[in-house]
VOPAGU-2260 file (C-alpha; in pm, 1 decimal, decimal comma):
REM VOPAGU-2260
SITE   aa  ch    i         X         Y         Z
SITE  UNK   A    0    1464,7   13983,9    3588,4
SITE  UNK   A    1    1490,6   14210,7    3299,2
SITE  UNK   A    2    1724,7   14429,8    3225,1
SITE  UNK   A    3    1804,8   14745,9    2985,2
SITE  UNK   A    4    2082,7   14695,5    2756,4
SITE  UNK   A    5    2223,2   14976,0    2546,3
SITE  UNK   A    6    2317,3   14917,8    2208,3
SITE  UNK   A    7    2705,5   15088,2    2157,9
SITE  UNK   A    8    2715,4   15253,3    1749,0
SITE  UNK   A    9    2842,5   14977,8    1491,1
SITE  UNK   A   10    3182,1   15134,0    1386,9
SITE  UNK   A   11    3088,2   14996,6    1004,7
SITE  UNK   A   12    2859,9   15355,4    1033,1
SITE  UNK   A   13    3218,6   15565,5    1055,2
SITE  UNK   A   14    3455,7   15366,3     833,2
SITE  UNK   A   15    3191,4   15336,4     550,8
SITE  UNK   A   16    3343,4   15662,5     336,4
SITE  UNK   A   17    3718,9   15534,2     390,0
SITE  UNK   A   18    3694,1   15277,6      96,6
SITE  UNK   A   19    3527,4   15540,7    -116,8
SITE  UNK   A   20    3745,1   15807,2     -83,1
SITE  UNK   A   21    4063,7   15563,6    -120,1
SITE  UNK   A   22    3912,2   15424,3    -426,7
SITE  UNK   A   23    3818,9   15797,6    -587,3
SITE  UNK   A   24    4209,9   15875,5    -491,3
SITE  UNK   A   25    4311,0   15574,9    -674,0
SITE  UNK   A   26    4105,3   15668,4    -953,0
SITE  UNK   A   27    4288,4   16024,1    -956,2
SITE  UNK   A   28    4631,0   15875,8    -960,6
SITE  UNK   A   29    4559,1   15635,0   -1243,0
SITE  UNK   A   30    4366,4   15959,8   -1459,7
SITE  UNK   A   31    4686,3   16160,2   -1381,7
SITE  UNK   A   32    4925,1   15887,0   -1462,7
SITE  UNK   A   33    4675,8   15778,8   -1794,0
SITE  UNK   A   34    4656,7   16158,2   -1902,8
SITE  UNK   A   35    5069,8   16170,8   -1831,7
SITE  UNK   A   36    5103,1   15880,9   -2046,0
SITE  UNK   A   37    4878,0   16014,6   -2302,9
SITE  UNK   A   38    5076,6   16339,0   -2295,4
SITE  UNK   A   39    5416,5   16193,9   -2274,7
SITE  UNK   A   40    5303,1   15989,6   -2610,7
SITE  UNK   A   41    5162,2   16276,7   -2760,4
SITE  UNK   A   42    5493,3   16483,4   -2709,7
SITE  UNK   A   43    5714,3   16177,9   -2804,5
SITE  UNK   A   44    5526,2   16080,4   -3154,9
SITE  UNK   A   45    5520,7   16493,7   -3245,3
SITE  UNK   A   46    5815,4   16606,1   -3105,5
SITE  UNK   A   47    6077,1   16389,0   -2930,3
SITE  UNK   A   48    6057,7   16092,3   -3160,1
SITE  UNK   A   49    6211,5   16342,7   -3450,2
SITE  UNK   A   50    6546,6   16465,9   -3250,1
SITE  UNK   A   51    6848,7   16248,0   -3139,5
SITE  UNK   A   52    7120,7   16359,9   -2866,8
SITE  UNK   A   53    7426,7   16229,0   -2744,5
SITE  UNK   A   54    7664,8   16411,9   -2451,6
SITE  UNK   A   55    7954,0   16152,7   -2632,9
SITE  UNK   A   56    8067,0   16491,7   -2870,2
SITE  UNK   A   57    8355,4   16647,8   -2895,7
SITE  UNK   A   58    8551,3   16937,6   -3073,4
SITE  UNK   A   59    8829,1   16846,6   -3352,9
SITE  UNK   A   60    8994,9   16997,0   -3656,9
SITE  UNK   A   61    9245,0   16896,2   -3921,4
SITE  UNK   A   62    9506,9   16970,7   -3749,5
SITE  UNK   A   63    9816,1   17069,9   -3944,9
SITE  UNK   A   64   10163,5   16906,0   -3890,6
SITE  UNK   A   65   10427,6   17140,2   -3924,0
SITE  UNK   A   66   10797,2   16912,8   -4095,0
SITE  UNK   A   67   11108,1   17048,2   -4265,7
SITE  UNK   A   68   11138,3   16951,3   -4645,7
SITE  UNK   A   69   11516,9   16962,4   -4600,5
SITE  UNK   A   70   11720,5   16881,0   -4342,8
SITE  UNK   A   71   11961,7   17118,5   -4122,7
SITE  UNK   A   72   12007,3   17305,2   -3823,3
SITE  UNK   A   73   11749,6   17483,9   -3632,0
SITE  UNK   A   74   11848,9   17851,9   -3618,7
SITE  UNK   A   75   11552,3   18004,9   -3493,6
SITE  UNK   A   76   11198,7   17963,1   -3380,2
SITE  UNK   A   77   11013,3   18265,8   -3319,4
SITE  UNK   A   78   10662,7   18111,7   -3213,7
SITE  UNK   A   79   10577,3   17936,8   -2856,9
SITE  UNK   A   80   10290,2   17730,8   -2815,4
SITE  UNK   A   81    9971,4   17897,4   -2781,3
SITE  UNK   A   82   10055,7   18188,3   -3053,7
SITE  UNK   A   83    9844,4   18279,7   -3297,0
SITE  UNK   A   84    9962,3   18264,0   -3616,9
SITE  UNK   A   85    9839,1   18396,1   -4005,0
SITE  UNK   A   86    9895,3   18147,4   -4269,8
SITE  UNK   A   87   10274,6   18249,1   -4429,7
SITE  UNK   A   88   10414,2   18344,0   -4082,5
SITE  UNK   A   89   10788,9   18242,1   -4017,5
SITE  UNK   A   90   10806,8   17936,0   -3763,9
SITE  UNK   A   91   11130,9   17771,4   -3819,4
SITE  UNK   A   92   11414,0   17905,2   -3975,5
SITE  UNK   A   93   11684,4   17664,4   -4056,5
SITE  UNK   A   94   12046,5   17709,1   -4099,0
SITE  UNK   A   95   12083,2   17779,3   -4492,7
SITE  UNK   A   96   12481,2   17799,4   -4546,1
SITE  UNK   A   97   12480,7   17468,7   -4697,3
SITE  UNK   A   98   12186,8   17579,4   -4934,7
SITE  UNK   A   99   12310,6   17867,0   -5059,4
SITE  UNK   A  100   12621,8   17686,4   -5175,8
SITE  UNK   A  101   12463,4   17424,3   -5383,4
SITE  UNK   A  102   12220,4   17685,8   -5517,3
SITE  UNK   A  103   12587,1   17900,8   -5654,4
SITE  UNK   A  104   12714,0   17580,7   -5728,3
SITE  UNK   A  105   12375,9   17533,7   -5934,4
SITE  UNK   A  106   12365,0   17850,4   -6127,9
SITE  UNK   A  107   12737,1   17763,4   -6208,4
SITE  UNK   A  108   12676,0   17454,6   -6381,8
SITE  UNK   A  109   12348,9   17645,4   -6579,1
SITE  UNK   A  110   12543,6   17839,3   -6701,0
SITE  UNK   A  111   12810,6   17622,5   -6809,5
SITE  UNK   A  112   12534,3   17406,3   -6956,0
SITE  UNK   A  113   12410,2   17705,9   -7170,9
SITE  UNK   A  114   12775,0   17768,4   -7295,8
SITE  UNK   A  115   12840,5   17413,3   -7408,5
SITE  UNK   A  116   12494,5   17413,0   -7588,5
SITE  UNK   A  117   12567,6   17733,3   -7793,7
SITE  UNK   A  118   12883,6   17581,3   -7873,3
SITE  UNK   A  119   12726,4   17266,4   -8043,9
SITE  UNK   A  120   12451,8   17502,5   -8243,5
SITE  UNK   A  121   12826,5   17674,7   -8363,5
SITE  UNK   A  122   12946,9   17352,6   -8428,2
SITE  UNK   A  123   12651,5   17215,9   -8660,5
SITE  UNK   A  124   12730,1   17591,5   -8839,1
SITE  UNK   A  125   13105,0   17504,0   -8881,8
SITE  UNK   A  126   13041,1   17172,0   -9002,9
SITE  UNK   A  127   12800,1   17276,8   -9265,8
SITE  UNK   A  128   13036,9   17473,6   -9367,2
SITE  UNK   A  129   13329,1   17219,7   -9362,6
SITE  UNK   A  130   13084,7   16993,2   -9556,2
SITE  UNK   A  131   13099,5   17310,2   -9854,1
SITE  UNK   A  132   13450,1   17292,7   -9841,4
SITE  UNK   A  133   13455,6   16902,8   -9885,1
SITE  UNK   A  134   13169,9   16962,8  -10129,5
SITE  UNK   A  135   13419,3   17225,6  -10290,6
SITE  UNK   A  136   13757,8   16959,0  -10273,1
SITE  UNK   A  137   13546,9   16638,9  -10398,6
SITE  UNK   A  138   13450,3   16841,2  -10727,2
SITE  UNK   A  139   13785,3   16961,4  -10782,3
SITE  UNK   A  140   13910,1   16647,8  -10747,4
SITE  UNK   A  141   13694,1   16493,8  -10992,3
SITE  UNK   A  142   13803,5   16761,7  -11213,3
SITE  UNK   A  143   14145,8   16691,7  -11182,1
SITE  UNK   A  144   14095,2   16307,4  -11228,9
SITE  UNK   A  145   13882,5   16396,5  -11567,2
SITE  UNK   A  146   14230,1   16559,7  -11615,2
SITE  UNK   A  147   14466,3   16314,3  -11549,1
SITE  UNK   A  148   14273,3   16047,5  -11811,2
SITE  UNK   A  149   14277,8   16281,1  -12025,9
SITE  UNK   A  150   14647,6   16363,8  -11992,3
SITE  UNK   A  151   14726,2   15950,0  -11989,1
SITE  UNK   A  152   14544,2   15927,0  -12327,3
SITE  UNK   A  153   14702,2   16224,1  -12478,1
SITE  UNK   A  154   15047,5   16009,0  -12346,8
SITE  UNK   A  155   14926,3   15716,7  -12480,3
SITE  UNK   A  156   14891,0   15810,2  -12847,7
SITE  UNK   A  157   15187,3   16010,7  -12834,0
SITE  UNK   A  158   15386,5   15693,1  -12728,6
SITE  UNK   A  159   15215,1   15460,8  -12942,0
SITE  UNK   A  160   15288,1   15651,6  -13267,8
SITE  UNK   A  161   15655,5   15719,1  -13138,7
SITE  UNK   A  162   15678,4   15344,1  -13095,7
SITE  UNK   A  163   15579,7   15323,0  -13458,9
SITE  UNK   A  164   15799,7   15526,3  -13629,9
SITE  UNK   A  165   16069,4   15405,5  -13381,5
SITE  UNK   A  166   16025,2   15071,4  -13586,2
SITE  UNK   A  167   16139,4   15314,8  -13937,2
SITE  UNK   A  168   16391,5   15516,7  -13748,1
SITE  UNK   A  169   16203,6   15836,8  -13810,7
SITE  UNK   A  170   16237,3   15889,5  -13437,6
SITE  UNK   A  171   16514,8   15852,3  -13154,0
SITE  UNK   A  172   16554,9   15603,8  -12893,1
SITE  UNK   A  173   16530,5   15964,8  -12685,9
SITE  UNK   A  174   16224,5   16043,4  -12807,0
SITE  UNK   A  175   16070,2   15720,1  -12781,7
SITE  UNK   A  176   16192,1   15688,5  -12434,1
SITE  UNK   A  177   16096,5   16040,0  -12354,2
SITE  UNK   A  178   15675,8   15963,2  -12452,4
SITE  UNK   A  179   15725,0   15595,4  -12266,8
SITE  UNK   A  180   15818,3   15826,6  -11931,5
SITE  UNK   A  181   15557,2   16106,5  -11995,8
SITE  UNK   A  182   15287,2   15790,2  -12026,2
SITE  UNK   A  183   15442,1   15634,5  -11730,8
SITE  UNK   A  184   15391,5   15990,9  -11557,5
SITE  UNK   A  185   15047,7   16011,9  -11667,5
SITE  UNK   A  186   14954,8   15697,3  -11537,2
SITE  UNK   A  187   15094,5   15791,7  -11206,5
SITE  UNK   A  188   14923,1   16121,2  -11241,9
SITE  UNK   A  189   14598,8   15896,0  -11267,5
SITE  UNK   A  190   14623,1   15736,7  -11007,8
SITE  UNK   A  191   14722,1   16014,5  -10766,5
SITE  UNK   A  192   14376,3   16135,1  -10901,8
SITE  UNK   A  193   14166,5   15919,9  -10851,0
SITE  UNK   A  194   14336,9   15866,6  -10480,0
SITE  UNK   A  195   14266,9   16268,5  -10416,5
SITE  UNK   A  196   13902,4   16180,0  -10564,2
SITE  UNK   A  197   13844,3   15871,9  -10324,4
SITE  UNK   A  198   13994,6   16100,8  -10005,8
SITE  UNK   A  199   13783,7   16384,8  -10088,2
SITE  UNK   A  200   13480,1   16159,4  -10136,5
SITE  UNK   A  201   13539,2   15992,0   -9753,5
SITE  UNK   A  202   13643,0   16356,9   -9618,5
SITE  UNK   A  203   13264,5   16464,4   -9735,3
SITE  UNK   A  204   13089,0   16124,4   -9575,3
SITE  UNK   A  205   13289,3   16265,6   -9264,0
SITE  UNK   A  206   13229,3   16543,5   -9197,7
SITE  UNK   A  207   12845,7   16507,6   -9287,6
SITE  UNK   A  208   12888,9   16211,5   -9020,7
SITE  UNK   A  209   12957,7   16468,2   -8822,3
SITE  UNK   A  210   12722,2   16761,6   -8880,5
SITE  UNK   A  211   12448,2   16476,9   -8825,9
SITE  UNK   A  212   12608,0   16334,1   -8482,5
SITE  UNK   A  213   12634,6   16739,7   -8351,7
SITE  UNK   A  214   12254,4   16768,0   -8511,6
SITE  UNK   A  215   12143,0   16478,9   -8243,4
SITE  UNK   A  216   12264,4   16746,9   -7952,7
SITE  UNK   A  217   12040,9   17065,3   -8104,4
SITE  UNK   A  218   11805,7   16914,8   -8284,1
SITE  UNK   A  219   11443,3   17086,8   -8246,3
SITE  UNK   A  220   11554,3   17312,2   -7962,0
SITE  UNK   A  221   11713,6   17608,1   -7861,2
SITE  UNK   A  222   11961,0   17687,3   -7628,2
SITE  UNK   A  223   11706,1   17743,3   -7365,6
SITE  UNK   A  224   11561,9   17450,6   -7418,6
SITE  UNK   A  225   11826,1   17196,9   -7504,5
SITE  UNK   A  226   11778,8   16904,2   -7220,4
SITE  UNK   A  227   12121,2   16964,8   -7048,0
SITE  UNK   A  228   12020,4   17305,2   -7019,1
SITE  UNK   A  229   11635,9   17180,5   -6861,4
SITE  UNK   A  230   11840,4   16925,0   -6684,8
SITE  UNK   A  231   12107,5   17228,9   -6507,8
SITE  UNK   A  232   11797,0   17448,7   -6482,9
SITE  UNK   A  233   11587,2   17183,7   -6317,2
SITE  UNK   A  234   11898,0   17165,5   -6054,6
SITE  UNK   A  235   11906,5   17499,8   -6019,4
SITE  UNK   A  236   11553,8   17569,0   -5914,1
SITE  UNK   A  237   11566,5   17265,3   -5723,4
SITE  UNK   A  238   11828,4   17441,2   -5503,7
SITE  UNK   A  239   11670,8   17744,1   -5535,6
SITE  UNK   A  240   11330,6   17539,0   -5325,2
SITE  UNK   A  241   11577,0   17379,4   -5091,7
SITE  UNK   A  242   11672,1   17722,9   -5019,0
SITE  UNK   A  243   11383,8   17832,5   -4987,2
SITE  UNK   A  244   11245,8   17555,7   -4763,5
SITE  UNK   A  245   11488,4   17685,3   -4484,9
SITE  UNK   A  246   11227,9   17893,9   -4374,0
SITE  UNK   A  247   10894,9   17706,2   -4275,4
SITE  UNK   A  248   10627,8   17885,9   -4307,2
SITE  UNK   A  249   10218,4   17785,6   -4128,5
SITE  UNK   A  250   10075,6   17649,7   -4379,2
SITE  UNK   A  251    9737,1   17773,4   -4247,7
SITE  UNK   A  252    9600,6   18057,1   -3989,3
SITE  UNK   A  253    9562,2   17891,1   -3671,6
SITE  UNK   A  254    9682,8   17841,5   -3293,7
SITE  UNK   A  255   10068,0   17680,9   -3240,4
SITE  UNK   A  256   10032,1   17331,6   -3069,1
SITE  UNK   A  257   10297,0   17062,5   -2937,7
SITE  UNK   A  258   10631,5   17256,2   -3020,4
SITE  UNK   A  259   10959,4   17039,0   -3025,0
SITE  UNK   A  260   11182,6   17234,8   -3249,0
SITE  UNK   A  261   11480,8   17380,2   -3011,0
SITE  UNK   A  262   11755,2   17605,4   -3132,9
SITE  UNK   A  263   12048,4   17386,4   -3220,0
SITE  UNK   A  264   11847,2   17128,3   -3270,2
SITE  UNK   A  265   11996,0   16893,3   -3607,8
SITE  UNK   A  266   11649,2   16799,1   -3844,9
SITE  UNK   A  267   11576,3   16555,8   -4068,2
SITE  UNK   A  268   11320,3   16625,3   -4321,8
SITE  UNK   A  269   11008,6   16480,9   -4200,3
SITE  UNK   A  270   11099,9   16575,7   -3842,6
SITE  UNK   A  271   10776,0   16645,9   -3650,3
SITE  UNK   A  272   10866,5   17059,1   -3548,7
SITE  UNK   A  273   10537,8   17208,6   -3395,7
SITE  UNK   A  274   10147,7   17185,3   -3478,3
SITE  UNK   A  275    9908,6   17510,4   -3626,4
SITE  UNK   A  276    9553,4   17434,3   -3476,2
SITE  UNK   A  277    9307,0   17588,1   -3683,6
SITE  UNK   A  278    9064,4   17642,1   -3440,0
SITE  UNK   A  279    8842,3   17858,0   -3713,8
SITE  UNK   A  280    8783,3   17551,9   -3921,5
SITE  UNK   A  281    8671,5   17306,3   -3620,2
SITE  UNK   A  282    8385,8   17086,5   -3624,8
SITE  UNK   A  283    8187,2   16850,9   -3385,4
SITE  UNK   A  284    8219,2   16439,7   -3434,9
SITE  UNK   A  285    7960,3   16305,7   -3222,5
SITE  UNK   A  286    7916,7   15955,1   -3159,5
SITE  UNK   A  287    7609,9   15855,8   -3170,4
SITE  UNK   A  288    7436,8   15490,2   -3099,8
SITE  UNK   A  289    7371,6   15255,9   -3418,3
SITE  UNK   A  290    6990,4   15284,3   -3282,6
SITE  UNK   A  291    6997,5   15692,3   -3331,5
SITE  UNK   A  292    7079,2   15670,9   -3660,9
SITE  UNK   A  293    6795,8   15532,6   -3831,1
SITE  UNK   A  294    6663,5   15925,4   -3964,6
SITE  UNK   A  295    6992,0   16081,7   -3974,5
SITE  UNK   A  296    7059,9   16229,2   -4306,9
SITE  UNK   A  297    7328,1   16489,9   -4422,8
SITE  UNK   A  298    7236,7   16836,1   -4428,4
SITE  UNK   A  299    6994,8   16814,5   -4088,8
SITE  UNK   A  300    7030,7   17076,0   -3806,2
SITE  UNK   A  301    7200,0   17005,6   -3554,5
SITE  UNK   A  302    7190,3   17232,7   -3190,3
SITE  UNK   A  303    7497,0   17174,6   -3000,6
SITE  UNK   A  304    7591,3   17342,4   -2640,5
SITE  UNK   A  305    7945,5   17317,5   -2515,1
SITE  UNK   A  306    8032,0   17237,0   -2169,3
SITE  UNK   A  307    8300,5   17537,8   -2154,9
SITE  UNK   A  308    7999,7   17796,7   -2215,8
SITE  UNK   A  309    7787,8   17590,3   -2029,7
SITE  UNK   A  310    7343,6   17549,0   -2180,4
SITE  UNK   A  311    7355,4   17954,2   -2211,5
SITE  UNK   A  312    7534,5   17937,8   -2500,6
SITE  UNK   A  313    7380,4   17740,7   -2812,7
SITE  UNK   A  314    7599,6   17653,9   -3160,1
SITE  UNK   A  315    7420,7   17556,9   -3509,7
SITE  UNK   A  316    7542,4   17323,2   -3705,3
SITE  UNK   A  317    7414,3   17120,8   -3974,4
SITE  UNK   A  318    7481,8   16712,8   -4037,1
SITE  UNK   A  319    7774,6   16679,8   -4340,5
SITE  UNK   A  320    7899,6   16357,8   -4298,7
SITE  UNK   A  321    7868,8   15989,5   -4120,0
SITE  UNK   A  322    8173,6   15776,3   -4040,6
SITE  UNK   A  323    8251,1   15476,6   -4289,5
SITE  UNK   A  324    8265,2   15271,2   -3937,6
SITE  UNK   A  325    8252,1   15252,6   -3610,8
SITE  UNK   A  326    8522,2   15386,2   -3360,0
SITE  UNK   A  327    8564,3   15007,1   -3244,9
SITE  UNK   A  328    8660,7   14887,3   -3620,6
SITE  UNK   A  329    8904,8   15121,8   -3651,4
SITE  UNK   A  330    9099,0   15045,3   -3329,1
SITE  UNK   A  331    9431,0   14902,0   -3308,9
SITE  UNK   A  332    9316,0   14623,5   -3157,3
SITE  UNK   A  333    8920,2   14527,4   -3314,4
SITE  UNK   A  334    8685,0   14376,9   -3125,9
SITE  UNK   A  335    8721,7   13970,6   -3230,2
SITE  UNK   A  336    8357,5   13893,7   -3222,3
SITE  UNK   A  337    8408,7   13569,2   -3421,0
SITE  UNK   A  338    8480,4   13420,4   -3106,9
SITE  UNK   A  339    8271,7   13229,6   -2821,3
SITE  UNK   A  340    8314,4   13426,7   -2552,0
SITE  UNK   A  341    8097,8   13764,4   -2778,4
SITE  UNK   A  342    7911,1   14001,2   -2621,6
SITE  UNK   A  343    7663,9   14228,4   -2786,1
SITE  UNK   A  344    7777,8   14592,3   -2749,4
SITE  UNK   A  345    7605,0   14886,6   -2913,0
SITE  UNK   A  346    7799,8   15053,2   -3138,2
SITE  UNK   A  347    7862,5   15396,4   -3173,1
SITE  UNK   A  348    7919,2   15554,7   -3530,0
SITE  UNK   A  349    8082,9   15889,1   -3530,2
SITE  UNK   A  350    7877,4   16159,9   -3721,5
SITE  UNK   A  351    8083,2   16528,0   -3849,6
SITE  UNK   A  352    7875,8   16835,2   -3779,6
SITE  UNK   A  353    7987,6   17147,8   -3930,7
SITE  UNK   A  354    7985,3   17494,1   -3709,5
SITE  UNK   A  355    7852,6   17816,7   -3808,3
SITE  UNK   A  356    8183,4   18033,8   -3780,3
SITE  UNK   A  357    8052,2   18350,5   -3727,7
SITE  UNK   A  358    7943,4   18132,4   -3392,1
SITE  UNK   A  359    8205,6   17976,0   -3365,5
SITE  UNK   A  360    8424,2   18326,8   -3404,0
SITE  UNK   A  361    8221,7   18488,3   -3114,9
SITE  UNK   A  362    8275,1   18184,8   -2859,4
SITE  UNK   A  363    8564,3   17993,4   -2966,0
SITE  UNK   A  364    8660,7   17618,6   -2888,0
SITE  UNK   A  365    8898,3   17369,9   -2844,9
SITE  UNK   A  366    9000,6   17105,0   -2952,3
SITE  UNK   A  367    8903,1   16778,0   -2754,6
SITE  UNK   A  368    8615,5   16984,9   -2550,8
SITE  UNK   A  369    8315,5   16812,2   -2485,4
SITE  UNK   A  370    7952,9   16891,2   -2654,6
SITE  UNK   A  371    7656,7   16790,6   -2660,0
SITE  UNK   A  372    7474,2   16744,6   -2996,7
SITE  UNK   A  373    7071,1   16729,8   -3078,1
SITE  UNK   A  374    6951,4   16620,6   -3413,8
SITE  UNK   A  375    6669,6   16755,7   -3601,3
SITE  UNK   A  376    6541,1   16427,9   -3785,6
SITE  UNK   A  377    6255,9   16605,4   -3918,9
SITE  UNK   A  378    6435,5   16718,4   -4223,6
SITE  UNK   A  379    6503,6   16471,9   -4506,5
């Protein structure tokens, strides 16, 4: 018994193309990803490789601290925080009683100082002329001691011959007692002499003593600049600066920050008062990663957006300056890495990027707002 049977299609006949298109899909995928690679290499060795960014930016300035150089009373503060101040406006004004007596009190003793120097330049002029008159006595005293030897000699002849012919009784016992008491006159005339001579000699060494002690006070100045008068001037100005000092002044143009001066309030000098931001002078630090840094050099471009203004707003700002060390050396507390238990943590090393200010004057920042910095390596 035969019979007919039908052969059914092998289903090898409809699944042969599967494998073929699968495979030519495959093949796609790994051209697309090849040629994505190729282009993502291409881009990265002519373009990305030469920038750096870092979102870890922010905005800071030298911030000026505003302290009293002189202590008192607060008696006015006519900025609040937030104000925007010129460089020179008043911010504190301090109570200046007290200063403007020791600046009176100042001027007094200049003053006094310039009369008591004019008085030792009249001195040295009345001693020179003292030492004339000494001058004058010591050779009139040597005249008169010339005189009085001569007058004893004279006395002692005359005696001497009276004495003789006393001996032949030519002469009295009057007159021979008369020449004994001229000589003995004569001799006493002497001696006053030379007496006068030796005071008018040590009257001379004193009062050129003198004129040399009262030269030490003027000598090689004048009465403006004798050193008690620089020394009373000196004072003077220095209470003329405390006086001045009263009134505290920004030292720079900028925005008022962190006021604590109150009205009433007693100061020290050194006192922290208030702050002046100035906000026209601020720059980027941006920390980047030790790895970044490998191209960075000053003076690169730098393209910064701000998260205030948001990616529609771009700042330009070149590279001028890299930190001497990271942020975590100059902690309070270092990292102790000399230790067991150490970690490896990539550092960050903060890098200063200057602003353009006519920029930074159109869209102004803040300090402590966050940026984001890009670094053109390409210069170097």
């Amino acid at each position: 018994m035969s019979a007919n049977i039908e052969t059914l299609p092998s289903s090898d006949t409809t699944a042969g193309p599967l494998p073929a298109r699968r495979k030519k899909l495959f093949m796609l995928l790994g051209g697309a990803i090849a040629a994505a690679a190729i282009g993502y290499g291409t881009y990265w060795s002519l373009v990305a490789s030469h920038y750096v960014s870092t979102d870890n930016a922010y905005v800071a300035t030298e911030i000026a601290q505003v302290t009293p150089e002189v202590g008192g009373t607060v008696r006015a503060v006519p900025v609040v925080d937030t104000q925007q101040v010129k460089k020179g406006d008043v911010l504190v004004v301090l109570n200046d009683s007290d200063a403007k007596l020791a600046l009176a009190q100042a001027q007094a003793d200049l003053e006094r100082a310039e009369r008591r120097v004019q008085g030792y330049f009249a001195n040295d002029d009345g001693l020179a002329a003292q030492i004339q008159a000494r001058n004058a006595e010591q050779a009139r005293a040597a005249a008169q001691l010339v005189s009085a030897r001569s007058d004893l000699e004279r006395a002692q002849l005359d005696f001497q011959r009276r004495q003789a012919l006393a001996k032949n009784g030519a002469v009295s016992a009057e007159e021979l007692s008369n020449a004994k008491n001229a000589l003995s006159t004569a001799e006493a005339n002497l001696h006053a002499a030379e007496a006068a001579a030796k005071q008018s000699e040590a009257n001379y060494r004193a009062a050129a003593e003198a004129l040399k002690s009262n030269q030490t006070l003027t000598a090689n100045t004048t009465v403006s600049t004798n050193p008690e008068v620089a020394l009373a001037r000196a004072k003077r100005d220095q209470a003329q600066l405390d006086l001045e000092r009263t009134v505290i002044r920004a030292p720079v143009d900028g925005v008022v920050a962190k006021r604590q001066a109150q009205v009433g309030q007693r100061v020290q000098a050194g006192t922290p008062l208030l702050s002046v931001v100035p906000l026209q002078q601020a720059h980027v630090d941006a920390n980047f990663k030790e790895v970044q840094l490998e191209k960075v050099r000053l003076g690169q471009p730098v393209k910064l957006t701000a998260d205030l203004y948001g990616d529609n707003i771009e700042y330009h700002g070149k590279v001028v300056g890299l930190s001497g060390g990271s942020g975590s050396s100059f902690a309070v507390i270092p990292a102790q890495n000399a230790t067991g238990n150490w970690i490896k943590v990539v550092q960050r090393l903060p890098v200063r990027i200057a602003l353009d200010p006519a920029e930074l004057k159109a869209h102004p920042l803040s300090v402590g707002l966050s940026m984001n910095a890009t670094i053109d390596t390409r210069e170097r």
